[in-house]
N, C-alpha and C positions, 0 to 999 in steps of 0.2 A: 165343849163339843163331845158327843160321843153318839156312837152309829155302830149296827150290827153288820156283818158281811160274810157271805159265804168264802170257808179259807184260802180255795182254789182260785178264787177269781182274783181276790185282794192279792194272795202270793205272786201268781202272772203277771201284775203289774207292778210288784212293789220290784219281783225281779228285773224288770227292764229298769226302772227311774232307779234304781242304788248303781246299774251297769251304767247311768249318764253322770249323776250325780259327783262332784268332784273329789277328789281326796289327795290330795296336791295344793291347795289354796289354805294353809293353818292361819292366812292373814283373814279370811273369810268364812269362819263356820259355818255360816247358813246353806253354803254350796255344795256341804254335805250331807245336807237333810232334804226330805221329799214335804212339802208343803203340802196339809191337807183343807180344802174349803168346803164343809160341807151345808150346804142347803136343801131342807128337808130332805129327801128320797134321793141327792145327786152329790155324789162325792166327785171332788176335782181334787188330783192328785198330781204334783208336778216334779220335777226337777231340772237342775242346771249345773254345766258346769262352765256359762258364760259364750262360750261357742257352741254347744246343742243342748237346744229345752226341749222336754219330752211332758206331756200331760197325758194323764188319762182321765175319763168323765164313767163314772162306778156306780150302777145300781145301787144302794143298800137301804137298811134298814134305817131311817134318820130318829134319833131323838132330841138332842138337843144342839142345833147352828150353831156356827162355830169356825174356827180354821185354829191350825197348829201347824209347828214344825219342830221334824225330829231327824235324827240318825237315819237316813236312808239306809243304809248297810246294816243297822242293829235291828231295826224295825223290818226289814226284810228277811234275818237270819233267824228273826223269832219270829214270824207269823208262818214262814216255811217250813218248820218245824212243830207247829201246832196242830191240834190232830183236827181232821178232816171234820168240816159241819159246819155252824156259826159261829164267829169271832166277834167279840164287843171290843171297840176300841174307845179308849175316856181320855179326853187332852181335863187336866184340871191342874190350875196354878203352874208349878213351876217341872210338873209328870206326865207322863201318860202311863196309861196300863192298859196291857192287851192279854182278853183273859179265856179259858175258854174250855169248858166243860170244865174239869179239876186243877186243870194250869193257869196259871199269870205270873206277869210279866208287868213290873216296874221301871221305867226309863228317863231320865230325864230330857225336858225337854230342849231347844233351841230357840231363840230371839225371832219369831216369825217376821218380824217387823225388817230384819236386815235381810232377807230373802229378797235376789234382786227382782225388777218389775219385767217379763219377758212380753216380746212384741212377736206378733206374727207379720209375715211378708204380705202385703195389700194388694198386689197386681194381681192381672185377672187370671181368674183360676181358668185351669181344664183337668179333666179329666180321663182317668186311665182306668181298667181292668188289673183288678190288685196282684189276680193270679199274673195276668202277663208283666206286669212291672216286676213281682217278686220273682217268675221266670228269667227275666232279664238281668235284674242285678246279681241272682246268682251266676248267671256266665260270665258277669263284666268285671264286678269287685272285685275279685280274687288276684286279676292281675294287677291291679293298683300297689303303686309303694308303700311298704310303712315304714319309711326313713322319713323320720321327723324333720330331716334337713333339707328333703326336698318337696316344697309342699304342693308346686306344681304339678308333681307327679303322684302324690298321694290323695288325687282327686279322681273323680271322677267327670268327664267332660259329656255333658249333655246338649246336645246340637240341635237344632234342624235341620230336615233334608227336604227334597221335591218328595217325599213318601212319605216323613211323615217323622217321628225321634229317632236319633240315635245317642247310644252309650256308648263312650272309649274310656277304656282304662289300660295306662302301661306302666311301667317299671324301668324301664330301658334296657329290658333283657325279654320281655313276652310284651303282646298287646290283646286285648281283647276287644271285638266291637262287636254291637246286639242293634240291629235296626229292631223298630218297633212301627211296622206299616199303618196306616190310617190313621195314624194322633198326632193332632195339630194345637196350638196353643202359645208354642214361647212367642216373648211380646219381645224380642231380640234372638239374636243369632244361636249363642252359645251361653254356658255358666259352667263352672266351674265347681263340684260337690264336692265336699269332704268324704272319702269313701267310708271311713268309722261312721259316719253320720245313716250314710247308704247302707251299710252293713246293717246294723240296728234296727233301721228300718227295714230292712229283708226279713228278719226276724220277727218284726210284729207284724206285718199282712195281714189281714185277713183272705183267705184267697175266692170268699163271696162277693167280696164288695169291691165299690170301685175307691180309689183314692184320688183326692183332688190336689193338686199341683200351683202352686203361686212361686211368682218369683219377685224380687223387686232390687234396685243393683245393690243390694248387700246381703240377702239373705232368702231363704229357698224354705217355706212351709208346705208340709206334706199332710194331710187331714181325711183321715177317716170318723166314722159318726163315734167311733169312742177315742179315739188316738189324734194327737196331734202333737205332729216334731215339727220344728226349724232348728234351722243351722244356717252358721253363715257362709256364705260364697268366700272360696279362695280368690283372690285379685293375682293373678299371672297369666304368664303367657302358658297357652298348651302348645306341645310339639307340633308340627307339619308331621301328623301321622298318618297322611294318605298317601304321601312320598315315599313310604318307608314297606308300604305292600306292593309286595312284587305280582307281577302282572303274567310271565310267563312263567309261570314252574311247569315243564313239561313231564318230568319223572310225578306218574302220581299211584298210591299204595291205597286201594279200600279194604279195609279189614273191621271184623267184627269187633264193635268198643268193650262187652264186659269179655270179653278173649284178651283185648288187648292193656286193659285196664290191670285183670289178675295177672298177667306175665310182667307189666312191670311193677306190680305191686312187690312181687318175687322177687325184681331185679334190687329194688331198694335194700333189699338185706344189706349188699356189697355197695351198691350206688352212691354215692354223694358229690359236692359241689365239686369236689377235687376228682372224681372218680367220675364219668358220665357216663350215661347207657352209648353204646354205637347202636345204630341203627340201620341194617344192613336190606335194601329195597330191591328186590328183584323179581324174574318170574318164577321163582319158585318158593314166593313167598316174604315172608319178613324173621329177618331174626334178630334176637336183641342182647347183645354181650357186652358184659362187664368184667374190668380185668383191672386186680390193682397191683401194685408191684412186689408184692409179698406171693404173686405167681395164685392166688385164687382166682377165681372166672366163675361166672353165671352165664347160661347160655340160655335162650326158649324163640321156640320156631313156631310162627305162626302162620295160617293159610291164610293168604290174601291176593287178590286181583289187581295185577301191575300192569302200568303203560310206560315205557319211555325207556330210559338204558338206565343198567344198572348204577346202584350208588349206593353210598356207606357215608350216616350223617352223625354227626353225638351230641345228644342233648342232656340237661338235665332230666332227671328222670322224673322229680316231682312234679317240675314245669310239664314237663308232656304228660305224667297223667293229669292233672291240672284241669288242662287243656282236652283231655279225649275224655276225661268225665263230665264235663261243662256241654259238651259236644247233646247229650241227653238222647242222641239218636241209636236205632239199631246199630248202624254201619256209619263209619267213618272214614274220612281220606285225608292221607299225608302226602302234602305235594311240595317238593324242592326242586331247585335248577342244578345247582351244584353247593358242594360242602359247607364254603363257606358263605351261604346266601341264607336268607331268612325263611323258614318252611312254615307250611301253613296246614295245619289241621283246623279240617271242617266239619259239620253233619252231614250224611248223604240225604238229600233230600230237604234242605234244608238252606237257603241261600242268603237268610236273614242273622246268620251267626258265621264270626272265623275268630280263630285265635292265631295269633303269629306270635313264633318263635325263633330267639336267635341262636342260633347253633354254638355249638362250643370246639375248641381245637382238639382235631384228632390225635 
């Protein structure tokens, strides 16, 4: 096999498939290599690490059909590195070599043959808007867990509603949910996504196109005209997380987001999981203090538009900027009932996004 390719395009993709590709499985080598197939003018490039298969389908140059498999991570670390223009790539006997203007690169190669066979999900597909899906899962993912111990919660839960998707993701300390109005499609209620899987895929969008969506009960294929992932669905129960958003927060705080985003950027100097920001809500504004017991403090007062009685809340501080940069809007509102209840920062203007947060002991 061997095929020409401009470096930039091959790198972009080699860097995604080495980020799927396994390195944890020494009983399986193949799982650390990206599979190449190429047929004349069309390169298929894959990887696995058994729970997410990533392909890419690559313009290049073809000379002679073929497939190979190699080191995803080596074969990524040297073509990223190679200087900008055309790359030849040569699978021959037991190497490959990627060479290119005065450089090469000799590698050995991998047992194409033990590369396992990946399947895509069959049910019927619908379609979404890349930008608005990649919009969406950057405000959803982030609150998802990554304790490997809890894998119900390290998903992400994709619904139907009477309007059309939504995304929930929580941790059991924040929650994030993103309706998506007008997209209809799941051939069932809900699924269950691995957020790593979501994550990656936020990553590769293209934000022209649309992407096509299948599900089938064990696994979830996302397909754009060059990219295609699956992964498989988590089997668990998700939370009763519409029980858990409060309905009356009468105290509510709009303040401007990159105002509010740079004061607590500041407060993190001092801030951490032991240390929380206070959050002090009134008409005269918002202020945000951190105090640790070595008698240091961080103060910053910001102008903001209050309703209700005042109140004094402490959150973490990363969780709430988290939260008010997700928000993606000019202005934002922080609304609570009392201290120890769960507050909810929103967009203003905005009624398709919330993030809830649970507060921490004063």
């Amino acid at each position: 096999m061997k095929f020409r390719s401009e470096q930039g395009i091959l790198a972009e993709a080699l860097g995604a498939l080495a980020r799927i590709a396994s390195s944890r499985n020494a009983g399986t080598p193949a799982l650390a290599g990206v599979k190449m197939v190429l047929t004349g003018d069309s390169l298929v490039a894959s990887s696995t690490d058994q729970d997410i298969s990533l392909q890419f389908t690559i313009p290049v140059g073809g000379d002679t059909d073929g497939q190979g498999l190699v080191s995803a991570r080596m074969l990524n670390d040297i073509v990223r590195v190679m200087p900008s223009g055309k790359i030849t790539v040569e699978f021959a006997g037991d190497n490959a070599t990627i060479s290119a203007q005065r450089s090469q690169f000799t590698v050995p190669t991998l047992n194409a043959v033990d590369f396992p066979r990946t399947t895509n999900a069959g049910g019927d597909p619908f379609a979404i808007s890349s930008s608005e899906f990649k919009a969406a899962l950057s405000q959803v993912v982030l609150a998802a867990s990554t304790d490997g111990q809890k894998l119900h919660l390290s998903a992400v839960l994709m619904t139907s509603t009477d309007k059309g998707i939504r995304l929930v993701a929580t941790d059991g300390y924040r929650l994030a949910m993103r309706d998506i109005p007008g997209t209809a499609g799941l051939s069932t209620d809900s699924f269950l996504i691995p957020a790593r899987a979501l994550g990656e895929l936020q990553r590769l969008l293209d934000s022209s196109d649309e992407i096509t969506i299948r599900f089938n009960d064990f696994d979830a294929t996302f397909q754009s005209p060059a990219m295609t992932m699956s992964t498989r669905l988590i089997n668990a129960d998700y939370p009763p997380y519409q029980t858990i958003i409060p309905k009356n927060n009468t105290n509510t705080a709009t303040v401007n987001r990159e105002e509010l985003i740079d004061a607590l950027r500041r407060t993190r100097v001092l801030a951490s999981e032991m240390a929380p920001v206070r959050v002090r809500m009134s008409s005269e504004g918002i202020r945000l203090t951190v105090q640790l017991t070595d008698g240091s403090t961080s103060v910053e007062d910001l102008d903001a538009r209050f309703e209700g009685e005042d109140i004094t809340v402490a959150f973490n501080s990363e969780y709430l900027a988290n939260g008010v940069d997700a928000c993606g809007t000019e202005e934002v509102t922080i609304s609570t009932s009392i201290p120890s209840k769960p507050a909810i920062v929103s967009p203003v203007g905005d009624d398709a996004y919330l993030y809830l947060l649970m507060p921490q002991r004063l």
